[in-house]
C-alpha positions, 0 to 999 in steps of 0.5 A, spaced: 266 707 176 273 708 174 277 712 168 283 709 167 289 714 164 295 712 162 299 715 166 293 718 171 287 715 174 281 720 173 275 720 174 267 721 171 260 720 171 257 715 165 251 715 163 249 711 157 243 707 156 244 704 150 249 700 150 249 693 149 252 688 156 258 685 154 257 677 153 260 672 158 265 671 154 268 666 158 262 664 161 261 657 162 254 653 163 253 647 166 249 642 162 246 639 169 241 643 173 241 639 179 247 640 184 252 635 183 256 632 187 263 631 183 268 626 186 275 624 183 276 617 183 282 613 182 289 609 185 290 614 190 293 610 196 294 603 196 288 598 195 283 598 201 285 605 203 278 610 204 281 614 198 282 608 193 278 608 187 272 611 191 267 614 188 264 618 194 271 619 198 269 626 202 277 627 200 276 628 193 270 631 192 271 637 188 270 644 189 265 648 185 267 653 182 260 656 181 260 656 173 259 650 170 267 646 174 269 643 180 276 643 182 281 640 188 288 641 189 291 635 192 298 634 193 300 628 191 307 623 192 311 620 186 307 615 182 304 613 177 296 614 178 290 612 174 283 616 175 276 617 173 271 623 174 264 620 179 258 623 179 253 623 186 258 618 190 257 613 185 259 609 177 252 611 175 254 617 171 262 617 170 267 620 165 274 617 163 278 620 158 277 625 153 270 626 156 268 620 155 262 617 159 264 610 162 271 612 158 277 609 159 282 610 166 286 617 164 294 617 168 298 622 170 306 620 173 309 624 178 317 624 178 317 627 185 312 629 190 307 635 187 300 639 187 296 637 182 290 642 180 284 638 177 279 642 174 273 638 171 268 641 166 261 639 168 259 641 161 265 638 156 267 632 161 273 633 161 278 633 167 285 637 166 291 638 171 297 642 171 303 641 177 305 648 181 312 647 177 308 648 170 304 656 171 303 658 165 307 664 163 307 670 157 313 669 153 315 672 147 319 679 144 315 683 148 318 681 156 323 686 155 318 692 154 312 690 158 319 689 164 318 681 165 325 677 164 329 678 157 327 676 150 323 669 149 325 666 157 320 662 159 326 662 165 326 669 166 319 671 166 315 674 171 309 675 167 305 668 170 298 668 168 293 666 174 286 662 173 283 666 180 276 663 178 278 655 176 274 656 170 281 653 166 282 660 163 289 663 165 290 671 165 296 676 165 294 684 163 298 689 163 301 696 159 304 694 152 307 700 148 306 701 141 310 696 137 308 689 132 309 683 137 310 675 137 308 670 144 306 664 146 305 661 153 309 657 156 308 652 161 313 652 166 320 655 165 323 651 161 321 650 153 317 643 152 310 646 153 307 652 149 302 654 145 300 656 140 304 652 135 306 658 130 307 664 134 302 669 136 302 676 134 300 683 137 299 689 133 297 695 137 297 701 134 299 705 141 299 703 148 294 699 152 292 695 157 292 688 154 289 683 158 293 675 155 288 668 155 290 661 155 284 656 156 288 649 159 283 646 156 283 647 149 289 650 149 287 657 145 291 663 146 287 670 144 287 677 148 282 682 150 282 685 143 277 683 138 282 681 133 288 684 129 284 685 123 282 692 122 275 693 124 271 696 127 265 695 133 260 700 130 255 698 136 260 700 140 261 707 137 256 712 141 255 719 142 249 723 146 248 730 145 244 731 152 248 728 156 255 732 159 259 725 158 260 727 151 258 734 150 259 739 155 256 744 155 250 742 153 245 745 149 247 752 145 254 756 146 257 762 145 261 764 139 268 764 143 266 758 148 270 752 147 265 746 147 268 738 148 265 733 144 266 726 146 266 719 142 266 712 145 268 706 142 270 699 144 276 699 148 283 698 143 279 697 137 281 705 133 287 707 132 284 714 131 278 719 130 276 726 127 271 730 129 268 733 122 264 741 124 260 744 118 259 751 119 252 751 115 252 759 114 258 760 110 259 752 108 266 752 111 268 745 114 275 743 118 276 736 121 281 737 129 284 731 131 281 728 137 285 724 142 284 718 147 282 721 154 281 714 157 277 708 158 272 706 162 267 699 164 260 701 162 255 695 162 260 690 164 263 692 157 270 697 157 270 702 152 275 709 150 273 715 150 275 720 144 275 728 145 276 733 142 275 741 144 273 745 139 271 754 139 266 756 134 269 763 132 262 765 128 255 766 130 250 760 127 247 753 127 253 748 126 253 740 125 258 736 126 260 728 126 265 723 128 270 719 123 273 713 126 279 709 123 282 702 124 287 701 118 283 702 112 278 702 116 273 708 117 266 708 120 263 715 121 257 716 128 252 722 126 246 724 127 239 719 126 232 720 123 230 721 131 234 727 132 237 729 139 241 725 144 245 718 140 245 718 133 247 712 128 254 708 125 254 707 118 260 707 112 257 715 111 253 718 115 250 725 113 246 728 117 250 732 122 248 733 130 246 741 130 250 745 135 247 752 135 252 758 135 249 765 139 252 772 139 255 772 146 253 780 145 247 779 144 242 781 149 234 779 150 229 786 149 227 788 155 220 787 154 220 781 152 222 778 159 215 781 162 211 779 156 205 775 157 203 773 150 197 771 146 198 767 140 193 766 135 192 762 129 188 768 124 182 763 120 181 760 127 181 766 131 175 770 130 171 772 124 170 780 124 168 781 116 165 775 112 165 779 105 172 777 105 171 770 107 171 768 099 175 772 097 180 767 093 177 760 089 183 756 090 188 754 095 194 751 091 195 751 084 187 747 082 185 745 088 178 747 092 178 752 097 174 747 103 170 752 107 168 750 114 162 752 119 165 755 124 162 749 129 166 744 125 172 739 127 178 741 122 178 736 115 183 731 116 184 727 110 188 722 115 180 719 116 178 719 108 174 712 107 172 712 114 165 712 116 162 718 115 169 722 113 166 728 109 173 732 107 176 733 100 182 728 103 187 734 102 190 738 107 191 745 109 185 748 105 179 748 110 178 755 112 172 758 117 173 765 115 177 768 122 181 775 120 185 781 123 178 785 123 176 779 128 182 780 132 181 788 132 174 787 135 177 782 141 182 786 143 179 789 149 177 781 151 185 780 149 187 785 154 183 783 159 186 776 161 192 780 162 195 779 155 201 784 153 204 782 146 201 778 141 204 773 136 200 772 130 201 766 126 203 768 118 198 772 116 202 774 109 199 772 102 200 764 101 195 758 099 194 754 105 190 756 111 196 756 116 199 761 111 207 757 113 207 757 104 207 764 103 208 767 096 209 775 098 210 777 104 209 784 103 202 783 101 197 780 107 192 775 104 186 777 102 182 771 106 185 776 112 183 782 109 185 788 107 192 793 108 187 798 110 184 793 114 191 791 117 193 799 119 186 800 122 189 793 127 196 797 129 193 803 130 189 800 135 193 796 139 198 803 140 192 805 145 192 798 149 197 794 153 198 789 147 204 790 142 
């Protein structure tokens, strides 16, 4: 896969997963699912030549072109010619002019012995023709800079469009500088023939490759980019903070350590993007400008890539999200309700990606590296004091303590109504008695399986069983025991492995 600079090839790795194929936008589907034989038929030779109105001439059966049209170049002597289309080498099924079935003859006149390239469209019907003298070219204010002849010179333009596939559709791409432009498509070096009526604009906002189209069937003029309006393709806007591609480093940096961040777009469709930080400690924001890195073609569709490096001077957890512009347009890409990797597109979006920030200083305790630990949920644990098993009437404000047999399945108010549920239908206040005697009294047991730190779940005055609420965290909760209780607890585990 390549990655286009403007001055510099570069290259990268992409990984997306969740950006939509670009759409054949110039796919042209047969409305025939059989293989057709397609003939061109009219006044070639003189009456009773093998090629003379001969709807099954093996000279001018056309090419198929393998999306939806056939083609034949033929080159011809002067004259005046009449000619139809024929199907399967017979009139059953045949298209004059305009597409017609059994339509009327169409005529093309030759001045001087020329190549003629017939392209016929099995789904409009329509035949068109176009002489090696009248190659399509781009014209217009724009030739001296793209460095293709002078000014409006259909004579001295060399930016000649091609059509490589036979599907009627010529094209020319090159690099064009910032600046407002005007064109047509000339046919031929000479004016007599061009399009559109009224002059074509092209207004870019900085360089780009710029691919230009004319359709020689319905004799359309448009470019690769989705219009002139200011607009944005929000589907196109794209982040993943798992993915290197558009964060790099991954994961959590040090204070200090600059951090790219990248945002994909359709290709052409910003003038520019910022990268909005939030530092969530101190409230500080700051916006850094990011610039274009280069474009790059993934899942058929081309996109640019915009990045900024940004160095986090504080310790702490950040957030950050992507402002899009195109003229008065702005679309922000931040973080979605999922939480990691992409995120969403939206006039505002404010939920941020989280970039977690660490002392680079800091250094992992010694004993942590080597600890094997238990961790223990107190009430669920082990009940070593049973006096204290009613020491409060209620969990939150009025609601009931739900006590529970220890061989019991914990209440799940999800279940209410369902045969034989027997909760109270509220969450979080069933208890089994479980304390810090309990645990006490199992340490022996703890340290047999070669446990050396335990981690205990909030054991600080709260109404809940999981204790994650706490209202005084100077103060074990009564249900877990007493502070005397608690000091009996520490003292023991400075005589054994535990910590």
């Amino acid at each position: 896969m390549r990655l286009y600079k403007t001055k510099t090839l570069v290259y990268m790795t992409i990984l997306l997963m969740l950006f939509q194929p670009l759409s054949g936008l110039f796919s042209h589907q047969s409305i025939n699912a059989d293989e057709r034989d397609v003939f061109l038929v009219g006044s070639f030779g003189s009456d009773g030549d093998p090629t003379y109105w001969n709807p099954s001439s093996s000279e001018f059966q056309m090419n198929n072109a393998q999306n939806g049209h056939y083609y034949l170049e033929k080159t011809l002597p002067a004259g005046t010619y009449e000619y139809k289309i024929a199907i399967n080498g017979g009139w059953d099924e045949n298209y004059g002019a305009n597409g017609e079935q059994n339509g009327s003859n169409m005529t093309l006149s030759l001045e001087e012995e020329t190549t003629v390239r017939f392209v016929y469209n099995d789904e409009s019907h329509v035949v068109t023709t176009i002489t090696e003298d009248k190659q399509p070219r781009l014209v217009g204010n724009l030739q001296p800079v793209i460095d293709a002849g002078d000014e409006w010179s259909p004579g001295t333009s060399t930016a000649l469009l091609t059509d490589e596939d036979y599907d009627n559709i010529y094209e020319f791409t090159s690099q064009v500088p910032k600046g407002d432009y005007e064109y047509k498509i000339a046919l031929g070096d000479s004016w007599g023939e061009e399009y559109p009526s009224s002059n074509a604009s092209l207004n870019l906002k900085r360089p780009q490759d710029i691919t230009f189209y004319y359709n020689h069937e319905t004799k359309e003029v448009y470019t690769n980019l989705n219009s002139n309006k200011d607009e944005i393709d929000q589907a196109s806007l794209f982040h993943n903070t798992w993915d290197e591609t558009y964060r790099d480093p991954f994961g959590a940096v040090k204070a200090g350590e600059a951090v790219t961040l990248r945002l994909a777009s359709a290709k052409g469709d910003l003038e520019k993007a910022n990268l909005h930080v939030k530092n969530y400690t101190t409230g500080d924001s700051e916006v850094v400008p990011m610039t274009e890195s280069g474009w790059t073609t993934v899942d058929g569709k081309d996109l640019d890539f915009w990045e900024a490096t940004w160095t986090p001077s504080e310790k702490g957890v950040h957030g950050y999200k992507f402002i899009a512009y195109d003229g008065e347009v702005v679309k922000e890409y931040g973080e979605d309700a999922q939480q990691g990797q992409a995120g969403r597109s939206g006039d505002t979006v404010n939920e941020l990606f989280q970039l977690t920030v660490y002392d680079p200083e800091y250094e992992t305790p010694d004993w942590m590296k080597e600890a094997v630990v238990y961790q223990i949920f107190p009430d669920r644990f082990y009940n070593g004091n049973p006096e204290n098993d009613d020491a409060k009437s209620n969990a939150r404000g009025d609601e009931p303590i739900e006590y529970q047999d220890w061989g019991e399945l914990p209440d799940n108010p999800r279940l209410a109504g369902t045969s034989g549920y027997d909760g109270d239908g509220i969450w979080s206040n069933d208890f089994y008695g479980g304390d810090i005697k309990g645990i006490q009294e199992k340490l022996d047991y703890i340290e047999s399986l070669g446990v050396n730190t335990i981690y205990l779940n909030p054991i600080s005055h709260a109404a809940s069983n999981h204790k994650y609420d706490a209202t005084d965290y100077k103060s074990i909760d009564p249900m877990f025991g007493t502070p005397e209780e608690f000091k009996a607890f520490t003292d023991e585990l400075k005589n054994v492995a535990c910590t």
